[in-house]
C-alpha positions in Angstrom: 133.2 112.7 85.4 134.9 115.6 86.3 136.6 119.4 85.5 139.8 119.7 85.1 142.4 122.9 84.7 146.1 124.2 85.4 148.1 126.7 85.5 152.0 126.2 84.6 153.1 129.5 85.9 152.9 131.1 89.6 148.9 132.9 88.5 147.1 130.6 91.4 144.0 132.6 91.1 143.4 131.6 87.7 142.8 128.2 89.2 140.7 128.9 91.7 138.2 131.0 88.6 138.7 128.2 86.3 137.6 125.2 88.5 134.6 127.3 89.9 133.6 128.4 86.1 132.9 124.3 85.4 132.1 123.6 88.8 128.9 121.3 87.7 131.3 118.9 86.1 132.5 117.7 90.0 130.3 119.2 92.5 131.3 116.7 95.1 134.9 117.6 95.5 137.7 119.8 94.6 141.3 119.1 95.2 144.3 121.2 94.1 148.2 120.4 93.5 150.4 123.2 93.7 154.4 122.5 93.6 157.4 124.1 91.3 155.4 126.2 89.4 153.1 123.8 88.6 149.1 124.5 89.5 146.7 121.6 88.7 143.0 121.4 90.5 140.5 118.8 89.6 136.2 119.3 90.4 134.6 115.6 91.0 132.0 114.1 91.0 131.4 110.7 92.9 128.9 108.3 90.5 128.4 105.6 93.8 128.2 102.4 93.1 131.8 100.6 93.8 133.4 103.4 92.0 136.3 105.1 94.4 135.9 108.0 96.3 138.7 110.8 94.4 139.2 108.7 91.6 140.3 111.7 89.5 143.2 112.6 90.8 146.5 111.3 92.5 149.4 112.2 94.0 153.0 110.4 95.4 156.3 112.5 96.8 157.0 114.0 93.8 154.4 113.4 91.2 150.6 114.3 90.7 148.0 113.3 88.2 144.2 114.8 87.1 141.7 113.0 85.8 138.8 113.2 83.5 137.5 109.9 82.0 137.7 106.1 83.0 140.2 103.8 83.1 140.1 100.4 81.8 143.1 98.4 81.2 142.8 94.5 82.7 146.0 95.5 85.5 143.7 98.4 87.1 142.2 96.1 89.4 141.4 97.6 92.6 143.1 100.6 92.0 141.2 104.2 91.2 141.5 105.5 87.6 143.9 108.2 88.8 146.4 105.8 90.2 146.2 103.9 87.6 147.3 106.8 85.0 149.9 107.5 87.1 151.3 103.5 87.3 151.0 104.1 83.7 153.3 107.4 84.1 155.7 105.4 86.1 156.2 102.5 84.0 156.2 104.2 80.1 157.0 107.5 81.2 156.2 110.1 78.4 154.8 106.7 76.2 151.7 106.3 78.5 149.0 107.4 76.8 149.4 105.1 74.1 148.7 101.9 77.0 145.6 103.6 78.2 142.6 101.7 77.5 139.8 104.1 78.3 138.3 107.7 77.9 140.1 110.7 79.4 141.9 113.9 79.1 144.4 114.3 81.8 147.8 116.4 83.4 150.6 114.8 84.8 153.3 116.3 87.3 156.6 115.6 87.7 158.8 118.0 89.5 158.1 121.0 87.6 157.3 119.3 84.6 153.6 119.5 83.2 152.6 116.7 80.9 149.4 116.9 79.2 147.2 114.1 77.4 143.9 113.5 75.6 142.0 109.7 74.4 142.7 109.5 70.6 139.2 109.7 69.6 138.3 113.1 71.3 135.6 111.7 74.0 136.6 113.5 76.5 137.5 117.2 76.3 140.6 119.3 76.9 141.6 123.3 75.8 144.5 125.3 76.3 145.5 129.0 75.6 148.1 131.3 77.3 147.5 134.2 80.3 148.4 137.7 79.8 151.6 136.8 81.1 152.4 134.5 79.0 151.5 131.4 81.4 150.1 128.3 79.9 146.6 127.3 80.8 144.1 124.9 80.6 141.0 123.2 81.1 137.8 120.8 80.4 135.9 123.5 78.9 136.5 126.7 76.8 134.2 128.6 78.9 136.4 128.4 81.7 138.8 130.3 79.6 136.7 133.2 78.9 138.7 136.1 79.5 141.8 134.6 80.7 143.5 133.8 77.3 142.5 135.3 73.4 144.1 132.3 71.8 142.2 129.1 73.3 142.6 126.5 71.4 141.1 122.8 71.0 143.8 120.2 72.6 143.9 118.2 69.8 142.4 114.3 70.1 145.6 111.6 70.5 148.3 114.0 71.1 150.9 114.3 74.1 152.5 117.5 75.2 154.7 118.4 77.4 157.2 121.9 77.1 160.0 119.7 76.5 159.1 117.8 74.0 155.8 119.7 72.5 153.6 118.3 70.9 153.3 114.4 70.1 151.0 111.8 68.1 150.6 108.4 69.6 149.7 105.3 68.2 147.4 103.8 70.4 149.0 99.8 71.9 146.9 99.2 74.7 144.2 97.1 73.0 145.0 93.7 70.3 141.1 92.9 68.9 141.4 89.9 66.6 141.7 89.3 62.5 138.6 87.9 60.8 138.2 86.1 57.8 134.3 86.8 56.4 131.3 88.6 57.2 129.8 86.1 60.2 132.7 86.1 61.8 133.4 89.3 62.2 129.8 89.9 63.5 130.2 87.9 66.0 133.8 89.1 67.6 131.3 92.8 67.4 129.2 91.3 69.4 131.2 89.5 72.2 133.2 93.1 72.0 130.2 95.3 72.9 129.1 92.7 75.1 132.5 93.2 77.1 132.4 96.7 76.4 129.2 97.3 78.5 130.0 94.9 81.3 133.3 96.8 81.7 131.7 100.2 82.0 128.6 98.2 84.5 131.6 96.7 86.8 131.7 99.0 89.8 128.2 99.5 90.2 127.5 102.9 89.4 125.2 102.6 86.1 121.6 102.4 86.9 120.6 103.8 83.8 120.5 104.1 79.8 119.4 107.1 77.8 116.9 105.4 75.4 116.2 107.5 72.6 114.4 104.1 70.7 116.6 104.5 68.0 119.2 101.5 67.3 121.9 102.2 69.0 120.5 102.9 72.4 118.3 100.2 71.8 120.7 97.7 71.6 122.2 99.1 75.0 119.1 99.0 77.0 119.2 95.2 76.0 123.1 94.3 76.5 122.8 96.3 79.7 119.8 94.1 80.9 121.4 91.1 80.2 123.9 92.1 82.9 121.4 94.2 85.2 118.1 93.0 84.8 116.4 95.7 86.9 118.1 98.6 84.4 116.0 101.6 84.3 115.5 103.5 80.9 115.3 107.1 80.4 113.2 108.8 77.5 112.6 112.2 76.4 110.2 113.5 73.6 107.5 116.0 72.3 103.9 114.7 71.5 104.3 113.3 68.2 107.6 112.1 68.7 108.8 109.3 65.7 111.1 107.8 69.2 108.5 107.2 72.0 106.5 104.5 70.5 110.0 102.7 69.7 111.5 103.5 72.9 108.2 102.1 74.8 108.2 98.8 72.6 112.0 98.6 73.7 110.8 98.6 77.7 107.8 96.2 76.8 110.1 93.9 75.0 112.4 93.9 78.2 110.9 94.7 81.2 112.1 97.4 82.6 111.4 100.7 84.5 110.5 103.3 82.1 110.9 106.8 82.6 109.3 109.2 80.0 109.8 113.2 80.3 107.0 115.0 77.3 108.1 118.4 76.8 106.7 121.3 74.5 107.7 124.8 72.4 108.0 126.6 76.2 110.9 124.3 77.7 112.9 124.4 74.1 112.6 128.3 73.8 113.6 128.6 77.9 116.9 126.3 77.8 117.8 127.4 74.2 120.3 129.6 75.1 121.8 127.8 78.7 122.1 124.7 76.1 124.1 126.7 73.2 126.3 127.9 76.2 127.3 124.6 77.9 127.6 122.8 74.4 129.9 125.6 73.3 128.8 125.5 69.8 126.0 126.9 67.2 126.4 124.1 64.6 122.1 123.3 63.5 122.8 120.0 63.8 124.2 119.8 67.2 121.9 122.9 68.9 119.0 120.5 67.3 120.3 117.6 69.5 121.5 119.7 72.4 117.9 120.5 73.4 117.0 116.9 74.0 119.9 115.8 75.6 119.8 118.9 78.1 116.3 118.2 78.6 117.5 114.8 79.4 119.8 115.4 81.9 117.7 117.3 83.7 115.4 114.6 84.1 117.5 112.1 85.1 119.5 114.6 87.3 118.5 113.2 90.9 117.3 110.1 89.4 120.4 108.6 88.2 124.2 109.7 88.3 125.4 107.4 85.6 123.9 105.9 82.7 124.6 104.4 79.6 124.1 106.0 75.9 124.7 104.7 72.0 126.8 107.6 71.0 129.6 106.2 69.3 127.8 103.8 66.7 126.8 106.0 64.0 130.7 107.3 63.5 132.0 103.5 63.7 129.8 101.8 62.3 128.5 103.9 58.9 125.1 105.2 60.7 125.1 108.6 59.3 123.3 108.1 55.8 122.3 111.7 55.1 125.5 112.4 54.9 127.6 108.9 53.1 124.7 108.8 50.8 126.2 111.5 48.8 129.0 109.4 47.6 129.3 109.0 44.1 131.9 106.5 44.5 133.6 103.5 47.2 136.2 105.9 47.6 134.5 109.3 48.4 132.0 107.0 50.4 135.1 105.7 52.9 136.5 109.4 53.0 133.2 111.0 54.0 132.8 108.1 57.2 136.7 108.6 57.5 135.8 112.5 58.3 132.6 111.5 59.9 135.2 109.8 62.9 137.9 112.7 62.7 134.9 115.5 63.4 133.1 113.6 66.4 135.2 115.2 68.9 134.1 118.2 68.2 130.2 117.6 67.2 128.7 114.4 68.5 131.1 113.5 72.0 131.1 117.6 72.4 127.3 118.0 73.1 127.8 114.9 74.8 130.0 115.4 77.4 129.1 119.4 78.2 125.1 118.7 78.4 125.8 115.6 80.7 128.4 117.8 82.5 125.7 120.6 82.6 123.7 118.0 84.5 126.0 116.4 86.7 125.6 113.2 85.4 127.9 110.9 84.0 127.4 109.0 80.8 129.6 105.5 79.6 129.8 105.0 75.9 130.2 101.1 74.5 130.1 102.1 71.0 133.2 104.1 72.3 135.2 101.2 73.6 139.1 100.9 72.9 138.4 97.5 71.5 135.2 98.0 69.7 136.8 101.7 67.9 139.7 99.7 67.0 137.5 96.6 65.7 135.3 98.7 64.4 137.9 100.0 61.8 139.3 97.1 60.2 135.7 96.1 59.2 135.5 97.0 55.7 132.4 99.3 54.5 130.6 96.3 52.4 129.9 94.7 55.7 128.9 98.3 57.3 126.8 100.0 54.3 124.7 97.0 52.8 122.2 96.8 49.9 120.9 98.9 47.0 119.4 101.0 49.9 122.7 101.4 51.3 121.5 100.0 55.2 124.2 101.8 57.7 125.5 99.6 60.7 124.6 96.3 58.5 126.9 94.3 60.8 125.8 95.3 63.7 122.1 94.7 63.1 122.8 91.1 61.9 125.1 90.8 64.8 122.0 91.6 67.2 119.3 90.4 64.9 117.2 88.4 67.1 117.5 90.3 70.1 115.2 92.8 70.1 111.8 93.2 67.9 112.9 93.4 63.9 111.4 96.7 63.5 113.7 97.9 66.1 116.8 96.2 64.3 115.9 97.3 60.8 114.3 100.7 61.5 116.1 103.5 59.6 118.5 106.6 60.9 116.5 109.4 62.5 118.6 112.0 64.5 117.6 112.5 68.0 115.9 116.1 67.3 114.0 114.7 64.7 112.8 111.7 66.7 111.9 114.0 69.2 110.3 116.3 67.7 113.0 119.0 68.5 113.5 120.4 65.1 110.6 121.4 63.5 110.1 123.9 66.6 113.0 125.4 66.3 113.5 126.2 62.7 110.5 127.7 63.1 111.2 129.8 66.0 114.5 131.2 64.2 112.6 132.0 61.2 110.3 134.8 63.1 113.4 136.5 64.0 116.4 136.0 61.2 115.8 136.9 57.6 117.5 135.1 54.3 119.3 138.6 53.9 120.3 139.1 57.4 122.2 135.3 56.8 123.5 136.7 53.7 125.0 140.0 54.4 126.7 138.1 57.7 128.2 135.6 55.5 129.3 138.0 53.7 131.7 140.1 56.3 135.2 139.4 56.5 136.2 137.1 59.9 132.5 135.9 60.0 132.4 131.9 60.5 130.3 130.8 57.3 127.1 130.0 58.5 124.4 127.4 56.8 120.9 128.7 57.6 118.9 131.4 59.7 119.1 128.6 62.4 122.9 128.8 62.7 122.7 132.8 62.4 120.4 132.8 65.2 122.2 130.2 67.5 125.4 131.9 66.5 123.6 134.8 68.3 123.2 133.4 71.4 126.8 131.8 71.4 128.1 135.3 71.0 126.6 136.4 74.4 129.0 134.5 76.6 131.8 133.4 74.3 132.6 136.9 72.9 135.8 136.5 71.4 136.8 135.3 67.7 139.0 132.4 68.9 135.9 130.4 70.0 134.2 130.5 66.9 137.1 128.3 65.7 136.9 126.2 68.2 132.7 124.9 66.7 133.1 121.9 64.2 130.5 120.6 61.6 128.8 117.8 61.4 129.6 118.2 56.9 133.3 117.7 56.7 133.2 118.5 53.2 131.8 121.8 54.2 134.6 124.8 55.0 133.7 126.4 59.0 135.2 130.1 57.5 135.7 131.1 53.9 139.6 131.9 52.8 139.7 135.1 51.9 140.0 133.8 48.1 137.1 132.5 48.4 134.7 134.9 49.7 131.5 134.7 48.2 129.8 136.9 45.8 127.1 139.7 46.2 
C-alpha cells in the first residue's frame, strides 16, 4: 500500500501538506519527483516478505511513475510493481492501463507531461481538484485535499487522463478467462481462478494473515490460503453475542490455524466513531456500520500482521447482497440492481476498505477482486449466481467449494459484518439519544442538503462535517441503494 499525490504546476508545498495529510498510508518511506513542472511524491509502506523495497514508485532519464496497488501480469517477474507500470508506459504508451492486470491508481511522467490512471473496478482510490491558482492536484485521499481545492472530485474507476488528451475509458485486455458451456463447468474454472487468484497475491511472502469475519467469503479464504500456507493465522473481531464468532471459531477448528479474536463493547465503538467516519470519508449507515469493525480490526492486527487477506469482492461479483436483489420483481430489474451493486463498490464497499486498512497501516489483498475472477465472474449468468425459490446468492461459488469447509459454513446465509458483529444495534441506538425524526426531516428538507436515510446518517453526517467542511465532499459519499438518489433535484424536493 501506499499514498499517492501531485501537483502539475510549480506549488511544491502543496506536496509536501498532501503526502504528510495521508502519511499512515506509507509510513516507511517518502520519495518525491520534481521535473518540468511536474510534482509527484509517493508515502510507502514496505509489507516484508519478498516484496521489493520502493516498489511504488520509479524513475528512468526522463520518465517517473507512482504507485498505489499491485501488479500482476505473468512478464513482471522479478521486477517491482512500479517498474513494471512504467515497462507498461514504454511499450503501449497512453494504452497501458488497459494491459495492467492488478489493483492500482497511479501517475506517470513524461517530460512535462502528467498521465493519470485508476483499475477499472475502483479498488484502489484516486481524487483530483484544482489549487487556487488554477494548478491541478491530486491524491489517494480526499482529506488530503481539505483546503487546497473547492471542487475535489472522485477520479473516476477505468478512466485515463492526461491534459492532452483528457479524459479516456479503457477496455480492460490484459486478462483472457475461458468460455464455458454449463453450470459444472463453469464452477470449476471459479475455482481453479480463485485458487490462482490467492496464490498470486501469497507469492512474495508478505501475507501472514486473513481477516476472518466467519461469513462465506472470508471463509473460503482462510481455507484457499491454507492450502498454500498451512501455518496462516486468522484474525477475528466481534462483540459478545456476535452471530460471526462461533462461525469464525468452527472455521480455525476445521483448519488448524492460529486464531486471533479481539471482543470489543459500546466504549471502543462510541471512542473511534468519529476517527472512523473521518478516514472512511463517508456517512453512508451502511458503511459507518461496517467501518467500526473493520477499524477495530486493523488496529488489532496493526503490529501483528502487515498484510493479510479479506473476501471483499464476492458479494458485488458473485450476487451476495440479497437485501438488496431480493427486491426485484423481475430477471431484468434483478441483473440491473447487481449491475449497480458493481458500479457503486468503489465508492462504498473497496472505499471503507482501503481508508480503514490505510488508517492502520496494513495492507489488505483481495481474490474476489482478481482481474480474472471480475472478468469471469461477469459472463456467469445470474441463474447460476441467484439459485432456488429462496433466491441463494453466490450459488456457484458455494457448489464450487462445497466440500471444503463444514456445510453450515457453505450454506449459511448473508449477514453484513456489523450485524455479525454486533456493531449495529449499538449504534442505532446511540444516534437515537441524540437525533430526533424531525431534526432528519427539516434537514432533508433544506436546499444543498445530501438526502439522508435515517437519524443514523444525520448523526454520522455530523461528524463527517467536522473535518470535511465543504459541499464538494458530500458528493463525493456513495450508497450502498443505487436506486436511491444521494441529493434531491430541485424538482423533486420533498414535501412538508
Amino acid at each position: 500500500m501506499a499514498g499517492i499525490a501531485g501537483v502539475l504546476g510549480n506549488n511544491k508545498d502543496i506536496l509536501d501538506l498532501m503526502l504528510e495529510r495521508i502519511k499512515y498510508r506509507g509510513p516507511d518511506e517518502t520519495w518525491k519527483h520534481q521535473s518540468n513542472g511536474v510534482n509527484l511524491g509517493c508515502s510507502e509502506m514496505n509489507v516484508g516478505g519478498n516484496s521489493h523495497k520502493g516498489s511504488h514508485h520509479a524513475s528512468d532519464a526522463s520518465r517517473a511513475v507512482i504507485l498505489d496497488g499491485r501488479i500482476y501480469n505473468e512478464q513482471k517477474g522479478d521486477k517491482s510493481d512500479a517498474s513494471m507500470m512504467l515497462d507498461l508506459y514504454m511499450l503501449y504508451g497512453n494504452d497501458f492501463a488497459s494491459k495492467v492486470d492488478g489493483d492500482f491508481a497511479c501517475a506517470l511522467c513524461d517530460g512535462n507531461k502528467l498521465i493519470l490512471a485508476r483499475d477499472w473496478a475502483g479498488i484502489k482510490p484516486l481524487y483530483y481538484g484544482h489549487d487556487r491558482d488554477g494548478n491541478l492536484c491530486f491524491a489517494s485521499e480526499a482529506k488530503a485535499l481539505v483546503d487546497i481545492s473547492y471542487n475535489v472530485k472522485e477520479f473516476p474507476p477505468g478512466y485515463v487522463y492526461s491534459r492532452e488528451l483528457g479524459f479516456r475509458k479503457y477496455n480492460n485486455t490484459a486478462v483472457d478467462t475461458p468460455e464455458f458451456e454449463d453450470f459444472d463447468q463453469a464452477g470449476k474454472v471459479v475455482r481453479e481462478l480463485l485458487m490462482e487468484a490467492t496464490e498470486k497475491r501469497m507469492k512474495d511472502n508478505a501475507v501472514t494473515g486473513v481477516l476472518l469475519s466467519g461469513g462465506l467469503d472470508s471463509s473460503l479464504i482462510a481455507w484457499m490460503a491454507h492450502e498454500i500456507k498451512p501455518d496462516i493465522e486468522c484474525f477475528t473481531v466481534s462483540m459478545e453475542g456476535g452471530q460471526d464468532l462461533p462461525l469464525a471459531k468452527d472455521v480455525t477448528d476445521y483448519l488448524g490455524v492460529k486464531h486471533h479474536i479481539l471482543m470489543f463493547g459500546e466504549k471502543e465503538i462510541n471512542d473511534i466513531m468519529p476517527l472512523a467516519i473521518h478516514h472512511q470519508e463517508m456517512y453512508e449507515e451502511s458503511c459507518v456500520h461496517g467501518a467500526i469493525a473493520n477499524f477495530l480490526a486493523g488496529r488489532f492486527i496493526n503490529g501483528k500482521a502487515r498484510c493479510v487477506l479479506t473476501g471483499e469482492g464476492a458479494d458485488e461479483f458473485f450476487a451476495g447482497y440479497d437485501g438488496q436483489y431480493k427486491k426485484a420483481d423481475n430477471p431484468e430489474e434483478l441483473a440491473s440492481i447487481i449491475d449497480n451493486l458493481i458500479n457503486v463498490a468503489h465508492n462504498t464497499a473497496l472505499q471503507r476498505l482501503d481508508r480503514l486498512n490505510a488508517a492502520n497501516s496494513y495492507e489488505s489483498r483481495t481474490p474476489f477482486l482478481d482481474s480474472k475472477v471480475m472478468d469471469f465472474a461477469l459472463k456467469i449468468p445470474l441463474e447460476h449466481k441467484v439459485f432456488g425459490e429462496e433466491q441463494t446468492g453466490k450459488w456457484i461459488v458455494r457448489q464450487a467449494f462445497e466440500g471444503c469447509l463444514p456445510e453450515h459454513i457453505i450454506y449459511q446465509t448473508k449477514r453484513f459484518f456489523a450485524q455479525g458483529s454486533g456493531v449495529a444495534y449499538i449504534m442505532r441506538q446511540q444516534a437515537e439519544k441524540v437525533i430526533s425524526e424531525e431534526e432528519l426531516a427539516t434537514f432533508n428538507r433544506q436546499e444543498g442538503n445530501p438526502l439522508l436515510s435515517s437519524v443514523e446518517e444525520l448523526y454520522y453526517y455530523k461528524i463527517f462535517k467536522k473535518t470535511l467542511p465543504h459541499p464538494s465532499f458530500d458528493r463525493l459519499v456513495g450508497r450502498w441503494d443505487p436506486m436511491r438518489p444521494a441529493f434531491f433535484p430541485d424538482w423533486e424536493k420533498p414535501s412538508l
